[in-house]
N, C-alpha and C positions, 0 to 999 in steps of 0.2 A: 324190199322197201327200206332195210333200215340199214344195208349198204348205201343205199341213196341219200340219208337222212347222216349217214356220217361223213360221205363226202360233203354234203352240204355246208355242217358243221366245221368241219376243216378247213373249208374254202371260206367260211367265213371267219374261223381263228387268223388264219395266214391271209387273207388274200389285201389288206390294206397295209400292211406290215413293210411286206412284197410289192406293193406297189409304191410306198413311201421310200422304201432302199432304193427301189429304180428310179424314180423321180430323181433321188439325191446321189444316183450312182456316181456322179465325177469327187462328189466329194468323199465317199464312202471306198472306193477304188482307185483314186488317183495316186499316184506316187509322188515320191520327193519332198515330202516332209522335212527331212533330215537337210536338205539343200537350203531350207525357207529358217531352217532352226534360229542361226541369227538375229532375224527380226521377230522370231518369240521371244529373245534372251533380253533382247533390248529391251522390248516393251514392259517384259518382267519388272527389269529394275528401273525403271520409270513409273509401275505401276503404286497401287496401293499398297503389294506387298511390301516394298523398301522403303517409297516416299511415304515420309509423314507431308509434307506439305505442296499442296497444290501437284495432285499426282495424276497419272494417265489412269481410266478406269481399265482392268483387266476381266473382263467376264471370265466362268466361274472352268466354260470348259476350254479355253484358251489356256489358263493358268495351267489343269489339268496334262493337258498337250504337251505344255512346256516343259514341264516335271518327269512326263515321260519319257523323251528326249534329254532330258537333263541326269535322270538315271541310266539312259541309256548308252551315257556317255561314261560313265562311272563313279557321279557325283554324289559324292555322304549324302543320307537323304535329309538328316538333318540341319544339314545346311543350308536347305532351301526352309520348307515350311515342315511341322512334326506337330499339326492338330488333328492329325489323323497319323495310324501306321502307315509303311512305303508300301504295302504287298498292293494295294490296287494299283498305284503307280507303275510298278515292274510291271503291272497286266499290261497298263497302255503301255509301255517302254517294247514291250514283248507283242504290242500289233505291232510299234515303229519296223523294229525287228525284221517282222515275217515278212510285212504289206509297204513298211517305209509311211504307214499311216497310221494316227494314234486311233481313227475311229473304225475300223472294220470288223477288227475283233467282238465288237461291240451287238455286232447282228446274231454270229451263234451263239454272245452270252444268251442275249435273249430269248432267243429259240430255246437253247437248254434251260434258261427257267421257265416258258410254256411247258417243256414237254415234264420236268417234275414236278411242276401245277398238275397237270392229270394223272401224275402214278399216284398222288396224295389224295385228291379228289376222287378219283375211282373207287380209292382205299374206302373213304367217306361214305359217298354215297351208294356204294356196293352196283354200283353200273357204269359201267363203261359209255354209252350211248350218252347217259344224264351226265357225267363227269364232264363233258365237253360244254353243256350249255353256259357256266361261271365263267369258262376262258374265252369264249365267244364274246361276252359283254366286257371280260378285263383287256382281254387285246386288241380291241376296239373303242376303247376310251382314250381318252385326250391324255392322261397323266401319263399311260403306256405308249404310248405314241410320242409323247413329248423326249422321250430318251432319244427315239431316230433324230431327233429336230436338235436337240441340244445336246451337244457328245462330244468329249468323252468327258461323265461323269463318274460319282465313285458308284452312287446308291445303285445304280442296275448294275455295275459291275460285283458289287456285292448279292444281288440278289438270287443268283440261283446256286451260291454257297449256302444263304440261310435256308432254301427252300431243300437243296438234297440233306442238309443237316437234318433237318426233323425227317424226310424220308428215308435215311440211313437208320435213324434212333426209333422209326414206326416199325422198321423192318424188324431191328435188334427185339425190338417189344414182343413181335408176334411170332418169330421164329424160333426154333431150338435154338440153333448154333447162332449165340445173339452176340458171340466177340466180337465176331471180326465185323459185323454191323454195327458195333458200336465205337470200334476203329474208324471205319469211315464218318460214321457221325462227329467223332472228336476231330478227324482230319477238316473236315468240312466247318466247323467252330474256330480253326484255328483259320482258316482261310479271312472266317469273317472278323475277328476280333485282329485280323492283321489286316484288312481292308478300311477298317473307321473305329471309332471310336468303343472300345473293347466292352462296355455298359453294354450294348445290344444282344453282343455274344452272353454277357452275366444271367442277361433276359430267360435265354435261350437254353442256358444251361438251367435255369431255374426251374423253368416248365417241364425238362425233362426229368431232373431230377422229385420234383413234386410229383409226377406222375407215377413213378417207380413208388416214390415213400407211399404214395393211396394204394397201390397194389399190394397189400400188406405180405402176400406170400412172393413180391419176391424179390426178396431181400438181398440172394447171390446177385441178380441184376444189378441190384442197384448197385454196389460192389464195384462186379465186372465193371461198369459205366465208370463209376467215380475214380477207378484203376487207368481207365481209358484215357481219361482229358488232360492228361501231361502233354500228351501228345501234338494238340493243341497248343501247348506252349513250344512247344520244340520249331510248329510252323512260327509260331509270334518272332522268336528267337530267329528263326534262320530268315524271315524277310528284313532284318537289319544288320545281316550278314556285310552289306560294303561299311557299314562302321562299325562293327567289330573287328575288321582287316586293320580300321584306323587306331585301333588299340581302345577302343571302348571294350568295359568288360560288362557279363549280363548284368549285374547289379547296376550300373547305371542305364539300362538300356531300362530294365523297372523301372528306374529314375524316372527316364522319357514318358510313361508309361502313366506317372503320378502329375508328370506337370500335366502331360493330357487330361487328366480327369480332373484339375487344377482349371485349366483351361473351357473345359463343357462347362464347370459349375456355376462359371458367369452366365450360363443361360439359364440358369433355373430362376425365370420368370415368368409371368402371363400364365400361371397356374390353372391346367382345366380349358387353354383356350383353345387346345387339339381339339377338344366337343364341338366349339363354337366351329370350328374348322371346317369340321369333317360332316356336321349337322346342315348348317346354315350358311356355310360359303362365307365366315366372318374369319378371315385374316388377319389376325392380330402383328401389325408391323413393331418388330424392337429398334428402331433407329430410327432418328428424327423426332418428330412428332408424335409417336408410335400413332397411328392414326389405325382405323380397321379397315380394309381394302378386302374385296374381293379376287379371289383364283381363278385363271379362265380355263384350267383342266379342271375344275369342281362339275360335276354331276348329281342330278337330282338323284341318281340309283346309288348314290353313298349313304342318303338318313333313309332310303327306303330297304335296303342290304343290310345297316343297322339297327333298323329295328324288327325287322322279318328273322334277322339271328338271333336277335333277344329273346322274339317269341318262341324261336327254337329251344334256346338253351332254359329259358321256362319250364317248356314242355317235359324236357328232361330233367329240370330239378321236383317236377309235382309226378315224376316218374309215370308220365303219358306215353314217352319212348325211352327205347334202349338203344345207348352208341356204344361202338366198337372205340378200340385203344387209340385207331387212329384219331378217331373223333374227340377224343377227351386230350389226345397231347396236343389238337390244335386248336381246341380251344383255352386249354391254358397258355399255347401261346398267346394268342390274342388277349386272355385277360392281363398278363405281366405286358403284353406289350402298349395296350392299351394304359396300363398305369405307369409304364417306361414314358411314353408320350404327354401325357397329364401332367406329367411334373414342370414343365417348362415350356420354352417356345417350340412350336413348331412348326412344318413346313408339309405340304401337300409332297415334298420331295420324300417322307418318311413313310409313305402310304405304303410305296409299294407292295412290301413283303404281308402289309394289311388286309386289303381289299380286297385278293382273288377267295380267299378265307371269308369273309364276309360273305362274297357270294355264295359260295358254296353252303354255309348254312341257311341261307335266307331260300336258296333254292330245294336245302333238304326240309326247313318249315311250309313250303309251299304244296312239298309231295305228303307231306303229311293232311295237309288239308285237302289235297286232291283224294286220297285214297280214306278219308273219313268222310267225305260230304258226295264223293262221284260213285 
């Protein structure tokens, strides 16, 4: 019965995923990108990028497309745009590459961060069989869905870097030999803080590191870890490897590094309207009129996922239940990233690395009620 119960499960994780690839199989599998590249280059410098006035609009994964074809050619990357790192770019550059198409690679990111959604989740909720129910509802939501439909973007290209991050740094926690899992946890940081905007990765290290500090005995850890995250900077460093060839040295590449964060600081506006967001389906737009608009990937199981977590982590501060290390490093993820969010605009595009974590508590306060009241 509960072979049956986990095929089921499965079939339900994959089987719309699977069926959206095929649907859009010419565009996910077709070749000759690289033939068409021209009339991306054109439209590029026609578009909003170059033009100040009266400009072609460029949607967001055409631009992306561009760029990676544009490094695939072996263009400085900051001679196009640098409000993000190049390393996601080189990812799409690197499907051009294998497939001749910037969006294919795009499917086994995804898959790879379903399948370290369940090593984490399992971690969590100590079952295997329950660890599947969170991914059933995240991979059948409109916002995870919405990546097949609109591609190639950075945010799920970045996402199952941040995801085996904290599953490298759970491992480090709860094993002896916690090195060399703490190596890949810095590798996997550096992945992310060279795919967007390096604040996220800060996030990330944060939680880990607060994590070690409450564990008061264990100090070598924390050590080990903070020895570890050069590492880290070595991946930031080598994704801007074709301008360093140009004779950029690292100290300006830090430069790059500052106008970036120069550059986010304009959006710290619309304070707290992530809540409004992620509660209410209220969109706070920054341009124009700033008017409030609704998201049509919003879902009623986002205020109901966050408030079922709440009641978990309640539960846990009036010490009704006991969570393991996994449980405590991700929910200090979620509280830094929840306050990373809060500070400024945001976008339902920032959800992702959010929401399979939501579930996953909302589903362990659930079991809690079931095994007190049934």
């Amino acid at each position: 019965m509960s072979k049956v119960i986990y095929f089921i499960f499965i079939l339900l994780i994959l089987a719309r995923s699977v069926s959206e690839v095929y649907r859009q199989r010419d565009i996910f599998f077709s070749r000759g990108f690289m033939a068409l590249f021209p009339s991306y280059e054109k439209a590029y410098y026609s578009s909003q990028y170059v033009k100040k006035e009266n400009p072609g609009i460029m949607p967001d994964d055409t631009f992306e497309a561009f760029v990676g074809g544009a490094f695939l050619r072996g263009t400085n990357p900051i001679l196009i745009v640098h409000e993000h790192p190049p390393m996601g770019r080189y990812i799409i550059a690197l499907s051009i590459l294998l497939f001749d198409n910037p969006r294919t690679l795009i499917i086994p990111l995804l898959a790879l961060s379903l399948f370290g959604l369940f090593l984490i989740v399992r971690k969590i909720l100590n079952n295997n069989l329950l660890a599947l129910f969170p991914l059933v509802v995240y991979a059948n939501e409109p916002l995870f869905m919405s990546k097949f439909q609109y591609t190639p973007l950075l945010e799920p290209i970045q996402l199952p870097f941040i995801i085996f991050a904290l599953y490298f740094f759970i491992q480090g926690v709860s094993q002896k030999r916690y090195a060399s899992w703490f190596l890949l946890a810095s590798l996997m940081l550096g992945f992310v803080i060279s795919i967007r905007f390096f604040i996220l990765g800060a996030m990330l290290v944060l939680a880990m590191i607060t994590h070690l500090v409450l564990q008061r005995k264990e100090k070598r850890k924390l050590l080990v870890f903070i020895a570890s995250l050069p590492l880290a900077l070595v991946v930031l460093f080598g994704s801007y490897f074709r301008t360093i060839q140009d004779g950029y040295s690292l100290f300006q590449i830090l430069g790059v590094q500052k106008y970036i964060l120069f550059y986010h600081q304009s959006k710290l506006e619309n304070l707290f309207s992530f809540w409004d967001l992620l509660l209410f389906n209220r969109w706070h737009a920054w341009w124009g009129e700033r008017i409030i608009i609704s998201d049509s990937t919003w879902i009623i199981a986002w205020p109901i996922a966050t408030v079922l977590a709440t009641g978990f982590v309640l539960l846990f501060l009036l010490k009704k239940v006991k969570i393991n290390s996994a449980s405590k490093t991700i929910l200090l993820w979620i509280l830094f990233y929840c306050l990373l969010l809060s500070g400024g605009n945001s976008t339902t595009r920032y959800f992702l690395p959010l929401l399979p974590f939501l579930y996953t508590f909302a589903t362990a306060f659930l079991v809690v009620l079931f095994r007190k009241f049934v």
